[in-house]
N, C-alpha and C positions, 0 to 999 in steps of 0.2 A: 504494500500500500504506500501510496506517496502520497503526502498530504501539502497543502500552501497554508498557511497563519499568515494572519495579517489584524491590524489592531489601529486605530486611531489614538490618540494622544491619553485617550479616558479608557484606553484597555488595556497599559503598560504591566501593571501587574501581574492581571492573570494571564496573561500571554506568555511573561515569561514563567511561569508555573505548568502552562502545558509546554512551553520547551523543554521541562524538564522532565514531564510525564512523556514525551515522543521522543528522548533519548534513553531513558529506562525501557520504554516498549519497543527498542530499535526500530522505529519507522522512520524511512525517509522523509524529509521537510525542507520545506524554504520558508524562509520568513520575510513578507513583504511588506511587515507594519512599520511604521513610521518613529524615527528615532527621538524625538523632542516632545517635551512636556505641554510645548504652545497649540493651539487651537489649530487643529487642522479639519477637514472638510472630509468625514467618511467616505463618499461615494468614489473620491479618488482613490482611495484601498481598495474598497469591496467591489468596486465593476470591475477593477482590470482583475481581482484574482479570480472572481467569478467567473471572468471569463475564461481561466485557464482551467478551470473546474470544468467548465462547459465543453470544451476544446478536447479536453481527456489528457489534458497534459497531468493532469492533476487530478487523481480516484476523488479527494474529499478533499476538504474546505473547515478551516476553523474561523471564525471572525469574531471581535470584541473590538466593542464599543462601551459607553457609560452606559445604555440600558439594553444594547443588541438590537433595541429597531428600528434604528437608521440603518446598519449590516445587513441586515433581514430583508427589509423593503426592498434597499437599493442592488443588493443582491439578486432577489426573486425578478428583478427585470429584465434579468437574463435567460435567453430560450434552453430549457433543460436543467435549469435550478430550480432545485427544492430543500431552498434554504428554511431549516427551521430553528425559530426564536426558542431556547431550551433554559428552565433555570431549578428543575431538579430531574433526579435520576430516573424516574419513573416518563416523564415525558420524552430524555434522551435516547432510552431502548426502544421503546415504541416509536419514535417518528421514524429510528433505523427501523424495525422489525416491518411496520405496517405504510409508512409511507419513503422508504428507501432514501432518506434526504442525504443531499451530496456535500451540504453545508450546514456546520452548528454554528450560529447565533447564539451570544452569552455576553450579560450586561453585565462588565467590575461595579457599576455602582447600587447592581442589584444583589450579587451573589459573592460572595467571597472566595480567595481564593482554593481553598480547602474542597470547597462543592464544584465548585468549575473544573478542580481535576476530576473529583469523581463524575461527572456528567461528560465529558471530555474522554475520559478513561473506558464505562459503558457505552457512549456511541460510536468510539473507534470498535473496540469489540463487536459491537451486537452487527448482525447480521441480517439483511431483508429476506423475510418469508416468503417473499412471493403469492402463487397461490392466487386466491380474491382479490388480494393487496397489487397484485399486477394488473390484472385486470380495473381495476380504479385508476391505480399512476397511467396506465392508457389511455384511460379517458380523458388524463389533465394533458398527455399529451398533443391526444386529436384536437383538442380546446389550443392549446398551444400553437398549434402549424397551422391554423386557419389565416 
């Protein structure tokens, strides 16, 4: 699995807390998030990694912001993201298990660091079912390529 991270100015933290969970779990990573404390403009992180998400350069996607839905939105605008906004463990397995998302969403100024690895840690793990669950991301697809 090869993953892209990327973080705006207000996701320094927990960013570098899953760098340090995606070095314990030897996955490969790039880190595109922005190196300075000052006010920066999410959507210049999250469309260009999205897009490499999208592209297939890149299996999965982490993004942190100060609440994840600026990441999330601006994310989701891209054709083939299914960025989900995640801020505990039960929502993280499930949006892998039942809607296969290719990017987690996770706000530092909602979640601390400690739960961001653990939700970070289960959605790298978990696995999409398939099954029904394909059959629906189908649907969001056809809805998509119109």
């Amino acid at each position: 699995m090869k993953v892209i991270l990327t973080a705006d100015h207000a996701g320094m933290t927990i960013r570098s807390e899953v760098k340090n969970l995606l070095d314990e779990m030897n996955i490969e990573y790039e880190d595109t998030g922005c190196s300075c404390e000052t006010s920066v403009d999410y959507p210049d992180y999250s469309l260009p990694a999205a897009e490499r998400v999208a592209s297939g350069e890149f299996d999965r996607g982490i993004f942190i912001c100060g609440t994840g839905i600026g990441m999330s939105i601006s994310a989701n605008k891209v054709k083939g993201i299914r960025c989900a906004l995640t801020h505990d463990v039960y929502s993280a397995k499930l949006t892998r298990q039942h809607n296969d998302s290719n990017i987690l969403a996770m706000g530092e100024r909602v979640i601390g660091p400690g739960l961001a690895r653990e939700i970070a840690k289960i959605w790298l793990e978990t696995e999409f079912d398939g099954g029904r669950h394909a059959n629906r991301i189908g649907k969001i697809t056809s809805y998509e390529d119109k």
